[in-house]
N, C-alpha and C positions, 0 to 999 in steps of 0.2 A: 472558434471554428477548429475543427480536428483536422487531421490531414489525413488521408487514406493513402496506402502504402501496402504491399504486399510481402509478406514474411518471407523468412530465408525458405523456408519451407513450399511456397509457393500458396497459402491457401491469403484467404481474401480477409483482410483484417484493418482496422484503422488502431494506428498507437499515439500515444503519449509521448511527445518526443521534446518535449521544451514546458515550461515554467507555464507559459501560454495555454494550454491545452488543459490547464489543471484549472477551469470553472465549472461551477455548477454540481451536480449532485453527483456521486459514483458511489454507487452505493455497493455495502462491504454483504458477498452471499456467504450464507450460512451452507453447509454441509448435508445434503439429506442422505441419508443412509437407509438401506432396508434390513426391515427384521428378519434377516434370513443366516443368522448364525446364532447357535442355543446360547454358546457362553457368551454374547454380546462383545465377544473381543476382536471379532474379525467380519465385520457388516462391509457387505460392499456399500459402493455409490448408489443411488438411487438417480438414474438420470433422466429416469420419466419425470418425477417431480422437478428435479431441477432445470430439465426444459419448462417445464408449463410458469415456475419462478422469473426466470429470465425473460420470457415472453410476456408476463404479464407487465414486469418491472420495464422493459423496452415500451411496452404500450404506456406506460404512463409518464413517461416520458425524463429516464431519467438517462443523465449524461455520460455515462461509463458504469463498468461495472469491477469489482474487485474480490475476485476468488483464492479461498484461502489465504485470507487474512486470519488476527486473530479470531472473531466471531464467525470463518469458518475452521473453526476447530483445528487449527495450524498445529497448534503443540499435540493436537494425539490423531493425526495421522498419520498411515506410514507414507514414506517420502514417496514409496511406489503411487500410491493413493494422491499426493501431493500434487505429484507431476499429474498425472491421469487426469486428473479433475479440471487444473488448469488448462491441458489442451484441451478435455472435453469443451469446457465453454470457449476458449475461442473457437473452436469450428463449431460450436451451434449457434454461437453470434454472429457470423459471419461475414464481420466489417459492420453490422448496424451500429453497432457504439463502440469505444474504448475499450478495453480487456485490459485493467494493471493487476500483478500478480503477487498474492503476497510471498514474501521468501525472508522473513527477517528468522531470527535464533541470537540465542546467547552467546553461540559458539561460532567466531567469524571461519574458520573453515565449513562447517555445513551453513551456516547461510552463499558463502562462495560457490561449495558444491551444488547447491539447491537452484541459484541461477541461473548458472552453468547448463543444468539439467534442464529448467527452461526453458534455455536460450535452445538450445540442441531440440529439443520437442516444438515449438510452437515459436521460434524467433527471436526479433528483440525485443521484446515488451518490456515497460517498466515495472519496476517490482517496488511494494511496500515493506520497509522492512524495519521493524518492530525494537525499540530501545533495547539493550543488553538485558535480562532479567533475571532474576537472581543472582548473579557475579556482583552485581552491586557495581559496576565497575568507576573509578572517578574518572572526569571531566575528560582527560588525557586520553585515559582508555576508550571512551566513547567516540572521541576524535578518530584515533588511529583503527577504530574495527569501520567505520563508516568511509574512511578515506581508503582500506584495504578493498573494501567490497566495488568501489568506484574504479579502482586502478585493477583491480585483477577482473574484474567480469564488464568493464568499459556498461554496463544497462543504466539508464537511466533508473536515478534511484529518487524516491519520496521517503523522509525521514518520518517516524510515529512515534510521538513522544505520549507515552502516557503511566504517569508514574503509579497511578493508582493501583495496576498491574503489576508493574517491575520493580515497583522499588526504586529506580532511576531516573532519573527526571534531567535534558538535553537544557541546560541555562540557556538562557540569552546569546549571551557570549559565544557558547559553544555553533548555536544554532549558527550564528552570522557567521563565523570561522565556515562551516560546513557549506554555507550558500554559496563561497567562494571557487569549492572543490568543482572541478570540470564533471558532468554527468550528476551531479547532489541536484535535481530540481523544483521541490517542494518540502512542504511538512504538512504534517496528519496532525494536531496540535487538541492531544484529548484532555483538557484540562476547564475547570470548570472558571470562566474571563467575564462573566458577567458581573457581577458585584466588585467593588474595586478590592484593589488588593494585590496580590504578590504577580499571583498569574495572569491577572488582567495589566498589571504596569509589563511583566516580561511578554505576552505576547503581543502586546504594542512596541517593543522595543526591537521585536524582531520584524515586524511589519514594517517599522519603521525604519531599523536599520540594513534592507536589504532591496533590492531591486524585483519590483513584482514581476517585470520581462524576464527574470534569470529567477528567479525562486518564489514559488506562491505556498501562500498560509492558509490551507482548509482548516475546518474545525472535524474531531471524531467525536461532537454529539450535535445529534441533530439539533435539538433545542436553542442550541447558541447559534444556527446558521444566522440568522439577523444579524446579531451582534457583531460577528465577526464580520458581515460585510460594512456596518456599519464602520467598523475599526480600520477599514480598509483591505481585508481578505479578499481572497478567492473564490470560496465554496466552502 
């Protein structure tokens, strides 16, 4: 059950505000852009299609929704575009479902800035924010950019381990360290747990070792949702 709550802002929104709230499907919007720049480098939003997305996705009944993640094109938008897009969908959601926002980067200052900016347009939502990528960064470094982003922008944060992408991959260990952090309340856990193995014994070890009321373990592929409930997951 989500809770409804009204943004700093005043508009009519339901958020993400605990470990609890993180069941069921949220699924990650892609970016629609119009063809209306020759050299293709500077396309606005298209927010006709992305109403009639949202609306459809609301009708079929899915449980939150999450813009500008990486599969909406996070790393090649501009931050202007960034922000925009995230308010745009929570005021045309309207409080019907959840709104979590992505804001992750390799660079813990602009993902701090990026929340920030967020928070200032559209309230407190929680934000998904995306493993170090390319820095490569070790274990230590992962700690301290996710414990920054906690302590300086106070949002409720969902961690997104997927190393396929980054190069980076959030251990076990690290994970449960993080569950601990005040505001850290889930993980995005895109890693392929089905057949036994490294990934399948490490994301039982964090299911296992952490409190599903204070931090819940979604999967970022659909295909394993089963699985992962069977393992004791969230979504």
């Amino acid at each position: 059950m989500f809770h409804g709550s009204m943004a700093q802002t005043g508009r009519c929104m339901k958020t993400v505000s605990k470990a609890s709230d993180l069941k069921g499907v949220f699924t990650a919007l892609f970016t629609p852009l119009v063809d209306d720049d020759r050299t293709r480098l500077r396309n606005s939003i298209d927010h006709a299609k992305a109403s009639q997305m949202i609306d459809d996705l609301i009708a079929c009944g899915v449980t939150g929704l999450v813009p500008v993640g990486t599969t909406g094109q996070s790393p090649t938008l501009s931050h202007r575009q960034h922000v925009e897009f995230i308010t745009f969908v929570v005021d045309y959601v309207s409080g019907r479902v959840p709104v979590v926002a992505g804001a992750g980067s390799n660079c813990t200052r602009e993902s701090v800035e990026m929340i920030e900016s967020i928070q200032r347009s559209c309230g407190e939502l929680a934000c998904l924010c995306v493993t170090g990528y390319y820095n490569n960064p070790p274990q230590e470094g992962l700690v301290r950019h996710y414990e920054a982003l906690a302590r300086e922008t106070g949002a409720k944060l969902i961690l997104y381990n997927i190393p396929s992408r980054t190069a980076s991959y959030l251990e076990p260990e690290t994970l449960i360290h993080l569950a601990g952090v005040p505001n850290i309340i889930g993980l995005k856990q895109a890693v392929n747990f089905r057949e036994a193995g490294r990934y399948r014994d490490d994301t039982l070890r964090v299911i296992e070792g952490t409190d599903p009321d204070e931090f819940a373990v979604l999967t970022g592929e659909d295909d394993l949702l089963l699985t992962l409930l069977e393992m004791g997951g969230a979504g």
